[in-house]
C-alpha positions, 0 to 999 in steps of 0.5 A: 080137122076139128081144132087144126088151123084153117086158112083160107084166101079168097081172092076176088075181082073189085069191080070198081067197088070200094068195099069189096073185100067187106062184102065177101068177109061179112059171109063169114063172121061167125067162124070157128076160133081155127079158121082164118080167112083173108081176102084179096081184091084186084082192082078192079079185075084179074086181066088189069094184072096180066095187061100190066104184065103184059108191058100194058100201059098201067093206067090203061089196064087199070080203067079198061083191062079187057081193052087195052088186052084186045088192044095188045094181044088182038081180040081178047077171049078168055080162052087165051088168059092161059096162054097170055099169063105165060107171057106175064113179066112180073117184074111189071107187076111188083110195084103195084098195089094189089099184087103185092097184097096178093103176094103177102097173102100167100106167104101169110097162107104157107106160114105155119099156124 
């Protein structure tokens, strides 16, 4: 493994912080030349993806997803997130932000070296 090219993504909650990101990377600036770590923040949580995705209303999921998924779906239990995320149109997810980075994270991470 020693000198083959290692990529990592991280993919993590905001939680309404800014500097999110920062605070995962600064655990790993002292890497081997052949690691490679990228890291993603949903802002400000996974659900506000799968509320809006869900048909949820954007501004709603963003500032209170856990809500406006009980709203939508009935009482919300982290025990439904993989029955729900089945349900996810995409679609509704394209246009935002995070997701986007989320998705060109992915390709960086099944590119060659």
């Amino acid at each position: 493994m020693r000198g083959e090219r290692v990529k990592v993504l991280f993919v993590i909650d905001s939680e309404g912080k800014p500097n999110a990101e920062d605070v995962v990377l600064m655990h790993f600036s002292d890497l081997p030349d052949n690691v490679f770590v990228r890291v993603v923040t949903v802002n400000p949580m996974h659900e506000a993806w799968l509320c809006i995705g869900l048909g949820g209303d954007k501004r709603v999921c963003r500032q209170d997803p856990v809500g406006a998924l009980s709203r939508l779906r009935g009482d919300y239990e982290k025990r439904y997130l993989g029955e729900w995320a089945s349900r996810v149109d995409i679609g509704n997810l394209m246009p935002e932000q995070d997701f986007g980075e989320y998705l060109s994270a992915l390709k960086w991470l099944v590119q060659d070296p």
